[in-house]
N, C-alpha and C positions, 0 to 999 in steps of 0.2 A: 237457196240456203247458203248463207258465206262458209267457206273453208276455214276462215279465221275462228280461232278461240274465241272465247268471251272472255275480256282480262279480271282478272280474279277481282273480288268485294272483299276489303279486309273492313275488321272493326276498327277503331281508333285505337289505338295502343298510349299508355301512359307505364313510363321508367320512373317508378317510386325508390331515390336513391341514386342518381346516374353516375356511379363512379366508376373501373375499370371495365368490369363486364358491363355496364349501363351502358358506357361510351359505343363498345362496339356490339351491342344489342340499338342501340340509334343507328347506325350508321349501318346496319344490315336489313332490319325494316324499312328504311326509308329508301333504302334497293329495292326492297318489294313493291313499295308503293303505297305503303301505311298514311296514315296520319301519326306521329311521333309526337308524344310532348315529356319531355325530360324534367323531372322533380327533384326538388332540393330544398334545402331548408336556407341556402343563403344562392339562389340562383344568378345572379349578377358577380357574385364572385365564384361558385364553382363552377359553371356551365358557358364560362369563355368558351368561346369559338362555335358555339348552338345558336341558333340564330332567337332572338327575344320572342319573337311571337310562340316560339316553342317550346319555353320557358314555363314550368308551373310554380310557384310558391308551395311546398309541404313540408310542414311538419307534424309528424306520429304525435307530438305532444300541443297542437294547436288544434282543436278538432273545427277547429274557422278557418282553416287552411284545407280543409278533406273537400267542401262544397268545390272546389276547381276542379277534380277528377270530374269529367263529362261521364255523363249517363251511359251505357248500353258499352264502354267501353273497354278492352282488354286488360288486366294492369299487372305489375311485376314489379312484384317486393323483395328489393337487392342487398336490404339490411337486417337485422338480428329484430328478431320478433318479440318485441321485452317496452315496455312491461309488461304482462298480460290482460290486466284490466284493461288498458289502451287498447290492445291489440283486439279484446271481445267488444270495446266499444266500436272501433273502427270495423269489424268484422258487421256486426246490428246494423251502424248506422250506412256503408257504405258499400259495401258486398255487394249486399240485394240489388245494386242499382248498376253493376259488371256486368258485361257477361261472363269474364272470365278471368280468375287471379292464380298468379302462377308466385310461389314464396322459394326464393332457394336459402336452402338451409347446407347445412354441413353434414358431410361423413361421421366427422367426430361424434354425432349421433348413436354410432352402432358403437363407438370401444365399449368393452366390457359384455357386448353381445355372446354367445357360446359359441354363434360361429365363428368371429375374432378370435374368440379363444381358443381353438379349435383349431386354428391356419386353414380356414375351408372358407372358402368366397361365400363374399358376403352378402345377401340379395336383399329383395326387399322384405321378407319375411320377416328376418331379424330384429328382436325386438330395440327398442332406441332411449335411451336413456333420458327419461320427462324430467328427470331432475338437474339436468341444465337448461337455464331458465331458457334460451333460445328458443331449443328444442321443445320445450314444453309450448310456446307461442307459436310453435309452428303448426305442433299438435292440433291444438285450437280451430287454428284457420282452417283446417284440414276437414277434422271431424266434426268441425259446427258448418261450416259457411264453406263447404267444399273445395277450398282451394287446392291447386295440385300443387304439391312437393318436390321439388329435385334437390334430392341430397348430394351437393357437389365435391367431387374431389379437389387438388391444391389447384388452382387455375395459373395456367401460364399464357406467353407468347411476347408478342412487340413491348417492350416495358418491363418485361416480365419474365427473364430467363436463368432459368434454375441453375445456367453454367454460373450466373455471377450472382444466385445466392454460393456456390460453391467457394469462389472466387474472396468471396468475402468473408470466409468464415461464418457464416450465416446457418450451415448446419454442416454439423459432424460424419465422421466414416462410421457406417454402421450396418449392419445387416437387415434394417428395418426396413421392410415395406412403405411407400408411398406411392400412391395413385393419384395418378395428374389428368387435367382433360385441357387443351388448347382453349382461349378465351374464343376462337373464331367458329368453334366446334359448339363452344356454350354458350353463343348465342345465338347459333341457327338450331338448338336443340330446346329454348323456351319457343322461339315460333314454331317450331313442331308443338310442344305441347299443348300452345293457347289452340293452335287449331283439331290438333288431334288426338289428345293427351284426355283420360279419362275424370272428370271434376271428383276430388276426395280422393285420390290415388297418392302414390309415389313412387317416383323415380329415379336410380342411381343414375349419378352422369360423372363417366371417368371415359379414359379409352380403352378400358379394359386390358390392359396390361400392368398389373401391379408389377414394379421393380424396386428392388433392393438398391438403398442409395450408395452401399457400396459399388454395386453393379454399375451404376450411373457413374459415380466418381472415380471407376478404373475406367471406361471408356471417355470418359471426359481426358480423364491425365493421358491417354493413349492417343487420342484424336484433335486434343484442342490444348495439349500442353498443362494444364490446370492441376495445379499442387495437390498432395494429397491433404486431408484435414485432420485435425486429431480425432482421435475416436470421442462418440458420442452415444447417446443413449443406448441400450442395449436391447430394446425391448421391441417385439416382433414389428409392431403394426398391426395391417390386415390387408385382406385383399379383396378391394371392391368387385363384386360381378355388375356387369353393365347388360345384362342378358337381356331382360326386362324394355330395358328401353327402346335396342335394337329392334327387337320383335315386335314391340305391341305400339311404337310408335314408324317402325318402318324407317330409322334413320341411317345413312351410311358415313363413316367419319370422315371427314376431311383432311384431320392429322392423326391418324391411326398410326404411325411409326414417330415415338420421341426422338431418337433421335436425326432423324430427319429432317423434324420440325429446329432441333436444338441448330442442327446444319444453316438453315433457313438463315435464324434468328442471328449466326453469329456471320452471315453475310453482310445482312442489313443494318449492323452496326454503325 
């Protein structure tokens, strides 16, 4: 009997959407040893630098474009789930033939929840506001056609650093709550899900540290120079719990300290 493993069997995987977190949800699968094909609605201009055979044609509103998702395939939907006739059409005709679809949707789901209200972390009990059409499409996928859910917090990293939304006046001094998750953490936490994530569930995905952007923006002006902003909204936030995910997907974070990650990011400049 060999000592060696057996190297693992993935499904095919198809990025419906491949823009920021698409990017580096390709380029982390295809470390696994997937099969990856990246979808778009103009792929020859958005998906420079993916190689063509990798390439899919889609569009949510061409349903002559859904036949190129391959059969028995993984898939992750990285856009707003709207319209929702579309989105039930696509669920009927296309699901069925998955094995597995993973929808991220947004936080912004839960404002107006009680536990938001509340200032008490927010989990996945909370109920989510259907009357933003997103969310209500997201709904759909969920509780028709099983798909799992990750309601993601603001995503950051390379391309993507919160010091120079600061920097730009991009948001204000304020004592509000925001909850960030690293783009590299959010996309080894959808291949956690397609593999071990429960079909019809949901899951927050932050780092579970909600901070106050004032918080953020005195250590910023403390440690990287960065001017203070004028004050901005006034109103709490919330504070995502990531409890859920941790435990019933067994994930451990990779940039579990912002600013660490902020450190990183303004090396690689």
């Amino acid at each position: 009997m060999s000592d060696q493993a057996e190297p693992t069997s993935f499904h095919s995987l198809v990025i419906l959407g491949t823009g920021y977190t698409g990017r580096e949800l390709f380029r982390q699968a295809r470390a696994e040893g997937r099969i990856v094909f990246a979808a778009s609605r103009a792929p020859e201009t958005n998906l420079k630098g993916i190689p063509p055979e990798q390439r899919l044609l889609f569009d949510l509103d061409r349903a002559d474009t859904w036949e190129a998702i391959p059969a028995q395939a993984d898939a992750v939907w990285t856009f707003p789930a709207v319209p929702p006739d579309t989105v039930c059409a696509f669920g009927e005709q296309v699901v069925p033939r998955l094995r597995r679809l993973v929808v991220l949707g947004a936080t912004s789901a839960y404002d107006g929840s009680p536990q938001a209200v509340r200032g008490e972390p927010v989990d996945e009990t909370a109920p989510v506001d259907r009357s933003i059409a997103r969310v209500h499409g997201e709904e759909l996928l969920r509780e028709r056609f099983g798909a799992i859910v990750l309601r993601v917090a603001g995503i950051y990293g390379p391309g993507r650093n919160p010091l120079e939304w600061i920097r730009q006046g991009r948001v204000g001094y304020s004592h509000r709550y925001v909850n960030l998750i690293h783009v590299e953490d959010l996309a080894a936490i959808i291949l956690r899900a397609l593999e071990d994530g429960t079909p019809g569930d949901t899951y927050n995905v932050s780092d579970g540290t909600p901070r106050r952007w004032s918080e953020i923006m005195d250590a910023a002006a403390a440690r990287w120079g960065t001017a203070k902003p004028l004050p901005a909204d006034p109103t709490a936030g919330k504070r995502i719990s990531n409890r859920k995910l941790l435990a019933e997907l067994g994930y451990t974070l990779r940039r579990p300290d912002l600013f660490a990650a902020l450190e990183e990011l303004e090396r690689k400049k």
